[in-house]
DONU-671397 format. One record per residue (C-alpha): x, y, z; residue number from 1. Coordinates in nm, 2 decimals. Each point is the difference from the previous one (the first is absolute). Example, Ala and Ser with C-alpha at 12.3 -4.5 7.8 and 13.67 -1.06 7.14 Angstrom:
2
     c1     c2     c3   i
   1.23  -0.45   0.78   1
   0.14   0.34  -0.07   2
This chain:
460
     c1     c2     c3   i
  19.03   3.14  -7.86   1
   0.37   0.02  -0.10   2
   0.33  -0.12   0.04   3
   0.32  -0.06  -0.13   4
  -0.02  -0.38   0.14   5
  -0.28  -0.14   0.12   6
   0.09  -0.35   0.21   7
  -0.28  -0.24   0.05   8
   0.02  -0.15   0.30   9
   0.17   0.04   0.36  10
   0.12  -0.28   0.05  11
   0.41   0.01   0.12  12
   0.06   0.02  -0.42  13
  -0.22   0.28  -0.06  14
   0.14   0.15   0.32  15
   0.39   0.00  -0.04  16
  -0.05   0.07  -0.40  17
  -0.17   0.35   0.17  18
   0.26   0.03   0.20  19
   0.30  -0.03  -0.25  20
  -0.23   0.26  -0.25  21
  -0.05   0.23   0.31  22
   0.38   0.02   0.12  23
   0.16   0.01  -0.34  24
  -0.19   0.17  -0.24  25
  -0.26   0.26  -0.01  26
  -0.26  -0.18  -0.16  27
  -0.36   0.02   0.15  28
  -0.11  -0.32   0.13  29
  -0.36  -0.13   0.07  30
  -0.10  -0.34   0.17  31
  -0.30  -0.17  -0.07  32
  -0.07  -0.27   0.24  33
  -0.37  -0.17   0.06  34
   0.09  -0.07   0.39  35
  -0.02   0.20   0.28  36
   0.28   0.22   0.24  37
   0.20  -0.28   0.21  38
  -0.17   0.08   0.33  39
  -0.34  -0.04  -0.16  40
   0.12  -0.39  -0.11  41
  -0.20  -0.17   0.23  42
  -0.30  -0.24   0.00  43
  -0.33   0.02   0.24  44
   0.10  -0.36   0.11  45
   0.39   0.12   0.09  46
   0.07  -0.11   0.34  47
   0.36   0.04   0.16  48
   0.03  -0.36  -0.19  49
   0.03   0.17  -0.31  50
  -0.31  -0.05  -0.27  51
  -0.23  -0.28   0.05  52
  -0.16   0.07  -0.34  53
   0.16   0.30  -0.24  54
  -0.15   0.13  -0.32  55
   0.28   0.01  -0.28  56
  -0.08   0.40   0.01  57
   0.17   0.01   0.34  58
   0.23  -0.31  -0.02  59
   0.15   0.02  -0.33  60
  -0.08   0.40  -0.09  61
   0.09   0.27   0.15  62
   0.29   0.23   0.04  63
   0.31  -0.22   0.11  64
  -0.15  -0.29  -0.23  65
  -0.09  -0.38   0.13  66
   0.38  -0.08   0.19  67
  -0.10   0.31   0.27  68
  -0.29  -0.24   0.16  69
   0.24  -0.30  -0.04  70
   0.30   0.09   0.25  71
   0.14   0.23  -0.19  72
   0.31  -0.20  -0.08  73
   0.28   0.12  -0.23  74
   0.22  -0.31  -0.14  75
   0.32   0.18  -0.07  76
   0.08  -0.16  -0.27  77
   0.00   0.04  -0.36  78
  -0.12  -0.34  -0.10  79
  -0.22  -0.06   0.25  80
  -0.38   0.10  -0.08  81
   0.05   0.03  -0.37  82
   0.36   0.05  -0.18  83
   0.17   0.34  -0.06  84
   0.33  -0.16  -0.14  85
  -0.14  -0.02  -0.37  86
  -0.15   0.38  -0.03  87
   0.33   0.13   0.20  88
   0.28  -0.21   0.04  89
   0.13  -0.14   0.37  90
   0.20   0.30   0.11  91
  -0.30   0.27  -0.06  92
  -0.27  -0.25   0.07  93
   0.16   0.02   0.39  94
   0.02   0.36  -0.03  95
  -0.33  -0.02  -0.06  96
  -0.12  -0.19   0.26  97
   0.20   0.20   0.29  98
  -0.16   0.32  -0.13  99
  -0.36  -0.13   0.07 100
   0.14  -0.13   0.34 101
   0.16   0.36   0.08 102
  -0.31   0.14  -0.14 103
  -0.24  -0.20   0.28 104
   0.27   0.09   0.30 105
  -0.06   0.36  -0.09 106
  -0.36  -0.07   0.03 107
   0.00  -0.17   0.33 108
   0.08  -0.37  -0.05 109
   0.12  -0.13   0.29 110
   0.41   0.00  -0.04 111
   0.04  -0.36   0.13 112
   0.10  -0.26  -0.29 113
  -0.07  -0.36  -0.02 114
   0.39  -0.09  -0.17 115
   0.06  -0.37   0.05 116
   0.38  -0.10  -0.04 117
   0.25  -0.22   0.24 118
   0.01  -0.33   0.11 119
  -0.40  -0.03   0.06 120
  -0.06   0.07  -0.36 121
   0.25  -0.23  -0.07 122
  -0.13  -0.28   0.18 123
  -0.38   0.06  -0.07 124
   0.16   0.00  -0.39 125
   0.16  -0.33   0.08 126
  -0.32  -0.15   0.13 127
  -0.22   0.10  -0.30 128
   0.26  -0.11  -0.23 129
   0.01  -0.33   0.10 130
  -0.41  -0.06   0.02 131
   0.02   0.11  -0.36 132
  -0.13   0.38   0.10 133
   0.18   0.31  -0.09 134
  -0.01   0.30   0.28 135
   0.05   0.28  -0.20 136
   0.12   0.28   0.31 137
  -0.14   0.38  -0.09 138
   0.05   0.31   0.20 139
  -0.36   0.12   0.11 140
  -0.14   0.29   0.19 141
  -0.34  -0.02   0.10 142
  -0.25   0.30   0.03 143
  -0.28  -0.17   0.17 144
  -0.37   0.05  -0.11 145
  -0.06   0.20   0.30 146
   0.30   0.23  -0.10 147
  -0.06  -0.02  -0.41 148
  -0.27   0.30   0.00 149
   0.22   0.21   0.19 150
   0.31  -0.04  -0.21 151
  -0.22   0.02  -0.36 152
  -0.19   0.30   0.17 153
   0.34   0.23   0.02 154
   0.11  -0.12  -0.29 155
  -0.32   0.11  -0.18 156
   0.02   0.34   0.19 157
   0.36   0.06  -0.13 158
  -0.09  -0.05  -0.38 159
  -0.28   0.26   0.06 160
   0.23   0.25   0.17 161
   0.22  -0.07  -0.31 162
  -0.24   0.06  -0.26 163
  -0.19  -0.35  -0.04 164
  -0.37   0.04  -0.03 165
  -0.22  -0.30   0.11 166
  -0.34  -0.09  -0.15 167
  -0.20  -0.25   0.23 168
  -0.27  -0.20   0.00 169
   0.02   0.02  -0.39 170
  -0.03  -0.33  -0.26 171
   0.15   0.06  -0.34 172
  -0.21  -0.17  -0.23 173
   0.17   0.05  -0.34 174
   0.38   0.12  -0.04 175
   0.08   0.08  -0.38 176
   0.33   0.20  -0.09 177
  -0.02   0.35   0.16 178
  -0.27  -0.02   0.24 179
  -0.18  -0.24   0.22 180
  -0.35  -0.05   0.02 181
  -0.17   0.00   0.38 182
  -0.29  -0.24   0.08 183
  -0.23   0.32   0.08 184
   0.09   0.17  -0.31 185
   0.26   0.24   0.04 186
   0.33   0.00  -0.16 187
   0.36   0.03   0.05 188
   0.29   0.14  -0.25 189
   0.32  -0.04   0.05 190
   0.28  -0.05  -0.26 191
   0.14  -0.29   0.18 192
  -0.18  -0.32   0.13 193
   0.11  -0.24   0.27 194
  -0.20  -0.27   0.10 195
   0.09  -0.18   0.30 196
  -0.34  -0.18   0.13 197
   0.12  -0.26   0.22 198
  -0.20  -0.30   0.06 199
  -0.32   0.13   0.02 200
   0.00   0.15  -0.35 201
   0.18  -0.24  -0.14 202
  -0.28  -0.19  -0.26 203
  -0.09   0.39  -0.09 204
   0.33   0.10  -0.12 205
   0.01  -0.35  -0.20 206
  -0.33   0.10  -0.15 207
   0.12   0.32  -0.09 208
   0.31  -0.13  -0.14 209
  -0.18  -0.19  -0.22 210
  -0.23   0.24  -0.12 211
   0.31   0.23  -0.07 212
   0.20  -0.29  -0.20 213
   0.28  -0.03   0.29 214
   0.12  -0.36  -0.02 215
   0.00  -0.18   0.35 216
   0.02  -0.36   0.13 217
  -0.07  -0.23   0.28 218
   0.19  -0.01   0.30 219
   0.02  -0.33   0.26 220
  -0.21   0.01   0.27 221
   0.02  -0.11   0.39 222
  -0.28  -0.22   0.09 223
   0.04  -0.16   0.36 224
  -0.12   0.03   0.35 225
   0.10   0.23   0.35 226
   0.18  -0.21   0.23 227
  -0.07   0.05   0.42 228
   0.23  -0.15   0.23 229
   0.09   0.07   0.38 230
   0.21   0.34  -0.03 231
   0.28  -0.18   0.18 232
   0.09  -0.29  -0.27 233
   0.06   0.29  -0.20 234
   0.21   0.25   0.25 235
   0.35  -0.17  -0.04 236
  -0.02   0.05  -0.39 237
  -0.14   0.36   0.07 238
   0.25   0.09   0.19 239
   0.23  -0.05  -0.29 240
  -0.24   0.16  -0.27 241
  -0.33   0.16   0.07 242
  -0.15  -0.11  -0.36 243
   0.21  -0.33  -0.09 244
  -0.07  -0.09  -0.34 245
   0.05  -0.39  -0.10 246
   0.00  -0.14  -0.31 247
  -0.10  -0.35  -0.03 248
   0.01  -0.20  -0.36 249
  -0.28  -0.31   0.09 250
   0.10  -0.32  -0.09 251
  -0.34  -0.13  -0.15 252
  -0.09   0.22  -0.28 253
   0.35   0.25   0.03 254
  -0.20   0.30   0.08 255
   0.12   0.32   0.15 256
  -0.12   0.07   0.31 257
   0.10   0.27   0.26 258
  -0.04   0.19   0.34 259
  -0.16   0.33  -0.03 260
  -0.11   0.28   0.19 261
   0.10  -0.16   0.38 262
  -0.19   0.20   0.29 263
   0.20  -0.10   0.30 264
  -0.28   0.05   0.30 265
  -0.23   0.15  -0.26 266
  -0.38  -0.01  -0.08 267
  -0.15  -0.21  -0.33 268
  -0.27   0.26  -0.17 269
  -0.24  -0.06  -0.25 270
   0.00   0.22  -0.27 271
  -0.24   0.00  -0.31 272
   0.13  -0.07  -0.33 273
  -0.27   0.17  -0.24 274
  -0.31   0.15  -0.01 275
  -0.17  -0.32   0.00 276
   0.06  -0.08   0.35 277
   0.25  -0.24  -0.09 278
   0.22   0.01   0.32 279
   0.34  -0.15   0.10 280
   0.27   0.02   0.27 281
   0.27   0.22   0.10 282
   0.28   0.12   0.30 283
   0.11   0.23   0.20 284
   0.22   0.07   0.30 285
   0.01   0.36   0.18 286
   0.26   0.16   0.16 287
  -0.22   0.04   0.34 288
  -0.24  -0.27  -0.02 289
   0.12  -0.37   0.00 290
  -0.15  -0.39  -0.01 291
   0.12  -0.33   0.13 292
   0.00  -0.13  -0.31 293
   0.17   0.11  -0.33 294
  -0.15  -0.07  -0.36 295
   0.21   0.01  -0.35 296
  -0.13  -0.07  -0.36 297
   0.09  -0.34  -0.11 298
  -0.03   0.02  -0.37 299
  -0.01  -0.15  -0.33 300
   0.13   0.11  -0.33 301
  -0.24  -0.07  -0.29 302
   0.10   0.09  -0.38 303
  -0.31  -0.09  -0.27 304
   0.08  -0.01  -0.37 305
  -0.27  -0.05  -0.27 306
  -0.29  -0.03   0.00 307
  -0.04   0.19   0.30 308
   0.31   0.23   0.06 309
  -0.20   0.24   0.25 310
   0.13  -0.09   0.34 311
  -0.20   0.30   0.18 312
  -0.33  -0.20  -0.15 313
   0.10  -0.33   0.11 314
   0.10   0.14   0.27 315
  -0.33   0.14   0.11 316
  -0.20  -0.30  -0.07 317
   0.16  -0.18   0.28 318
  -0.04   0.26   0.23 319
  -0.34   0.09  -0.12 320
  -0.09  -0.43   0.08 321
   0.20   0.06   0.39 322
  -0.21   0.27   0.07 323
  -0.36  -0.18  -0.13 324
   0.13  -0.34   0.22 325
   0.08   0.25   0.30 326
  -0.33   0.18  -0.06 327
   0.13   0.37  -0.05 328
   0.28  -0.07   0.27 329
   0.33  -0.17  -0.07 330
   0.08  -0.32   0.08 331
   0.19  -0.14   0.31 332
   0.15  -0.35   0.04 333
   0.29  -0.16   0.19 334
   0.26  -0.15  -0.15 335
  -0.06  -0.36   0.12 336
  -0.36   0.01  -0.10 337
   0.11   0.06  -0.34 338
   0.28  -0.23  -0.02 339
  -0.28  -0.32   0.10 340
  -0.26   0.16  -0.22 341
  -0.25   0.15   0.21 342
  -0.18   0.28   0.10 343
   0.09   0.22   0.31 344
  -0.25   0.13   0.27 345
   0.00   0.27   0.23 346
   0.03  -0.35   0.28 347
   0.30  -0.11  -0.16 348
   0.19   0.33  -0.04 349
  -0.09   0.07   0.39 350
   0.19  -0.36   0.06 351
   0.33   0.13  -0.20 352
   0.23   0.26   0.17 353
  -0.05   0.30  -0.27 354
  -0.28   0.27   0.10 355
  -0.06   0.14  -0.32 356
   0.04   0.36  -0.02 357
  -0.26   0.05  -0.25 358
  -0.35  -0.12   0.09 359
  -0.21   0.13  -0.33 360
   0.04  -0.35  -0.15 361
  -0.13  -0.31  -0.07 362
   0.12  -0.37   0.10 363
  -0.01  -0.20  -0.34 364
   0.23  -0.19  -0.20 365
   0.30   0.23  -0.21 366
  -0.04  -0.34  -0.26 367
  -0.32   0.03  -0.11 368
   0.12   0.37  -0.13 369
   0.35  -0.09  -0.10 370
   0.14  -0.19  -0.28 371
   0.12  -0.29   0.15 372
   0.34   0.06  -0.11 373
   0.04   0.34   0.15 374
  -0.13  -0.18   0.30 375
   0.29  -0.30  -0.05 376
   0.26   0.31  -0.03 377
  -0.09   0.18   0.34 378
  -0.01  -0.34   0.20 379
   0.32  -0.10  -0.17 380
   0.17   0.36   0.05 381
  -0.15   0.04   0.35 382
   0.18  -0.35   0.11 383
   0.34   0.11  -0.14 384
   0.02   0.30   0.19 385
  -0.10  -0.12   0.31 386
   0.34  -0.16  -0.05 387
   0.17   0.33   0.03 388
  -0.29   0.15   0.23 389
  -0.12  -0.26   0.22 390
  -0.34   0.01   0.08 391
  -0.12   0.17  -0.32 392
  -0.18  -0.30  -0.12 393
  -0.17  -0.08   0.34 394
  -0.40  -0.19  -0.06 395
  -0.12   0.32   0.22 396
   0.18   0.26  -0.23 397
  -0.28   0.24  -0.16 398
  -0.04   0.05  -0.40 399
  -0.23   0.27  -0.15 400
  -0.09   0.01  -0.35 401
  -0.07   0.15  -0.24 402
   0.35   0.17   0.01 403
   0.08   0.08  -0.40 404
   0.25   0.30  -0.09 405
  -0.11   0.14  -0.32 406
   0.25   0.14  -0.29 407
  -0.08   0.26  -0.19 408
   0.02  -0.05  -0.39 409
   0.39   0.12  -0.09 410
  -0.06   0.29  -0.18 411
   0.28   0.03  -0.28 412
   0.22   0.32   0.05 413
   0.31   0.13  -0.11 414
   0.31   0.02   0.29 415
  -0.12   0.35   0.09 416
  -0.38  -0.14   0.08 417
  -0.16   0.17  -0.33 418
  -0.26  -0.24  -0.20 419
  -0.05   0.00  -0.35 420
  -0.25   0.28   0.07 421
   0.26   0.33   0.04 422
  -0.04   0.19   0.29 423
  -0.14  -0.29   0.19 424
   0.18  -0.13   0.26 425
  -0.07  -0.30   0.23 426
   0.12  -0.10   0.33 427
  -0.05  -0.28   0.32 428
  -0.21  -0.27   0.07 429
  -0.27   0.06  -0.25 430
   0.24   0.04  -0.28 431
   0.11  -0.41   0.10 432
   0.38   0.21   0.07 433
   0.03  -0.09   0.34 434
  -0.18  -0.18   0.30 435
   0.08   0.22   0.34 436
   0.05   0.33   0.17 437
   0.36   0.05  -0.09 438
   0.05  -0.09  -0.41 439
  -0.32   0.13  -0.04 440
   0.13   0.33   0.13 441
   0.32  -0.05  -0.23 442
  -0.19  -0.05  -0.35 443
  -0.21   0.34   0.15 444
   0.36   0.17  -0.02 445
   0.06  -0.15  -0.28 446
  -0.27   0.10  -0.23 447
   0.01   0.41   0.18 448
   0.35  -0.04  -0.12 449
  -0.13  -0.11  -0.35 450
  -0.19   0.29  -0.02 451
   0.26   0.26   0.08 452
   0.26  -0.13  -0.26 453
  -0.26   0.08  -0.23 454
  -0.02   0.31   0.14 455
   0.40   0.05  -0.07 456
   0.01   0.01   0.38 457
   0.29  -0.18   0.21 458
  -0.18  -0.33   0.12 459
   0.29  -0.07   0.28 460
C-alpha cells in the first residue's frame, strides 16, 4: 500500500494533521489506526452509565483517540493540556487553538461555551487565593461522551470525502524511514511519516525511537485518586467553570498538586491500563445522561531522577499493587477512613452521603497502595480546598485509585515536529507534546505543516 503520508494513529493529532494535508495540498494521505470506527467504541459491559470495565482497544484506541470516551472536552487554551507557546509563539499558538475549536463546531460540537469572566470569577479567584490555591479560569466547551462519536464520526467522513483513506483495525509493528511495517505482515510506503499514537501507543513509539537512535526523555507523571462528592457542593463553582482547574502547592513536602478532569453530575469508569489487566479509574459526564454526584482527578505531580528516571514504570508499579490489593477491581475508600488510617467497607460507605457511581470496585485502604507521601499530599490538598469549596473534604467524600496519568517519553523534534530521522514526523500525546484533545490537535497541524514546507508548499 501507498501514500504520500501515512499518519499512524486517529487520535484528534493524526486527525487534524489529515485534515490540514487534505484542504491544502494535494498530497495522498493514509491513516493507520489499530482502533475501531467511533460508533463501534463500546464495551459488552457499557450501560447508559458509561463503561463499567473498558479494554484500552476501545477506551484509549480508536478513531477520535482516548479524550472522545472522556467528555470530549476542549480546554481552549494554549497552555493548558501541554504548551504550544515554545513550538509557535503566543499570538499563533491562539490561532491555533481557535482553529481546532472552529474545526469541532463545523463537526457538530455543541455551540455553547463554558467562558468564565466577571465578578464570580473574581471572587471564586479571591477565595482560592487566600487558602493558598490558584483558580486558573479557562474557556471550555464540552462534547459529552454520548455526543463524541457523533462529532469524530463526521469528521472522519469529511476527510474521506476529501481524499483521506483510513486503515482500521491495523497494528504497526515496526515503522523505519519510508514505510511502516503492519503486525500481520503487510506494509505501508509513503514518503512522509507522522506518528501520532496517543496514549495507547505511547511505550511502542518510545521503543521504536530507540531502536531508530531518536533521543527522548522522561516526562512527570500524575499519580493520585478520583474524587466523588454530592453534585451540589460542586454546582456554585460549575456554574462559573464547567472544568475548574486548581493548583495547590502542599505545604509538607512542596509538591504540585492539581484538579483535573472535573465531571460535574458525571459517571467514575474503570478503564484498563495494559494488557495485563492492570486497571485504574476514570470520568465522564454526557450531555443527556447525568448523576447526583460529580467526580474530578485530584492529582499529584511526580518527577524521578537517577537511578530510576522512568516515570511510566514507576508509575505502573503502583497501579499494578492497587489493582492486586483490589483484586482486579480498583480500589474505593472515603476520605475520613483514610485520614484515621483504616479500611472502608461497603457498611461504612452506605452510612456516608456519597452513592458511588461506580460499583466495579473494591473497599480497601488507598495507603497500603500509595506512598505515604502521595497520600500526606491528597489529605493535605483536599483540606485546603475545601476552604475555597466547602464540603470537598467531607469523611463521606468518595476516593478511587488507582488514578495515574501517564506521559509519554518527549520525543526530541525540531519546531516543525521532524526527528532526527528525516521524513519522520511526530505528533500528540504519545510523542510526550501535549496532554489533551485541543494541543494535541495543534502539534497534529503543526507537524502536517512541517511536512508541506518541505514540500515548498504554503503552510498558512
Amino acid at each position: 500500500m501507498k501514500a504520500d503520508v501515512a499518519i499512524v494513529g486517529a487520535g484528534p493529532a493524526g486527525l487534524f494533521a489529515a485534515l490540514e494535508l487534505a484542504e491544502k495540498s494535494k498530497l495522498k494521505v493514509l491513516v493507520v489506526e489499530q482502533g475501531k470506527l467511533p460508533q463501534e467504541r463500546v464495551c459488552p459491559e457499557q450501560s447508559y452509565k458509561g463503561c463499567v470495565k473498558c479494554s484500552p482497544c476501545n477506551v484509549l484506541s480508536g478513531v477520535g483517540g482516548a479524550g472522545t470516551l472522556s467528555s470530549g472536552r476542549l480546554n481552549l487554551r494554549p497552555d493548558i493540556g501541554g504548551n504550544l507557546y515554545p513550538l509557535v509563539g503566543e499570538e499563533e499558538a491562539w490561532r491555533l487553538v481557535k482553529r481546532v475549536d472552529d474545526v469541532f463546531l463545523r463537526y457538530g460540537s455543541p455551540s455553547f461555551l463554558y467562558n468564565p469572566n466577571g465578578p464570580e470569577v473574581e471572587e471564586l479567584e479571591r477565595r482560592a487565593a487566600a487558602a493558598g490555591v490558584k483558580f486558573i479560569p479557562i474557556s471550555q466547551r464540552e462534547i459529552g461522551t454520548d455526543n463524541a462519536p457523533k462529532v469524530i464520526q463526521n469528521f472522519m467522513e469529511d476527510l474521506e470525502r476529501k481524499g483521506v483513506r483510513f486503515l482500521l483495525q491495523q497494528r504497526v509493528a515496526r515503522l523505519e524511514k519510508g514505510f511502516l511495517k503492519l503486525n500481520g505482515g503487510g506494509e505501508v510506503h509513503a514518503k512522509y511519516v507522522l506518528v501520532a499514537p496517543g496514549r495507547s501507543g505511547q511505550n511502542w513509539l518510545a521503543e521504536e525511537a530507540r531502536r531508530l537512535g531518536i533521543p527522548t526523555r522522561h516526562e512527570p507523571i500524575d499519580l493520585g485518586v478520583r474524587v466523588e462528592v454530592p453534585a451540589i457542593i460542586m454546582e456554585p463553582v460549575a456554574r462559573i467553570s464547567r472544568d475548574p482547574k486548581f493548583h495547590i502547592y502542599t505545604k509538607k513536602y512542596d509538591d504540585f498538586v492539581r484538579t483535573f478532569c472535573v465531571n460535574h453530575r458525571g459517571f467514575v469508569c474503570m478503564e484498563v491500563y495494559d494488557e495485563d489487566g492492570v486497571v485504574g479509574v476514570n470520568g465522564h459526564s454526557m450531555q443527556t445522561v447525568q448523576s447526583q454526584n460529580t467526580n474530578f482527578a485530584f492529582l499529584v505531580r511526580i518527577a524521578l531522577t537517577e537511578p530510576l528516571e522512568d516515570t511510566s514504570a514507576y508509575g505502573r508499579t503502583i497501579a499494578r499493587q492497587a489493582t492486586l490489593l483490589g483484586g482486579g477491581k480498583p480500589l474505593i475508600q472515603r476520605l475520613g477512613d483514610l485520614v484515621r488510617g483504616r479500611r472502608s467497607t461497603w457498611d461504612r460507605i452506605e452510612k456516608g452521603n456519597v452513592k458511588p457511581t461506580l460499583s466495579t470496585v473494591t473497599p480497601g485502604d488507598i495507603a497500603m497502595a500509595y506512598p505515604h507521601r502521595v497520600v500526606t499530599d491528597v489529605i493535605e490538598g483536599l483540606e485546603r480546598l475545601d476552604t475555597v469549596i466547602p464540603g470537598v473534604a467531607s469523611s463521606s467524600t468518595l476516593l478511587y485509585a488507582p488514578e495515574v496519568k501517564f506521559s509519554a517519553n518527549r520525543i526530541y523534534t525540531s519546531k516543525d515536529l521532524e526527528t532526527p530521522v528525516e521524513n519522520i514526523f511526530v505528533a500528540g500525546d504519545g510523542a510526550g507534546l501535549s496532554r489533551g484533545i485541543v494541543t494535541a490537535a495543534a502539534t497534529g497541524i503543526i507537524a502536517a505543516r512541517g511536512i508541506m514546507k518541505k514540500e515548498g508548499l504554503p503552510a498558512a
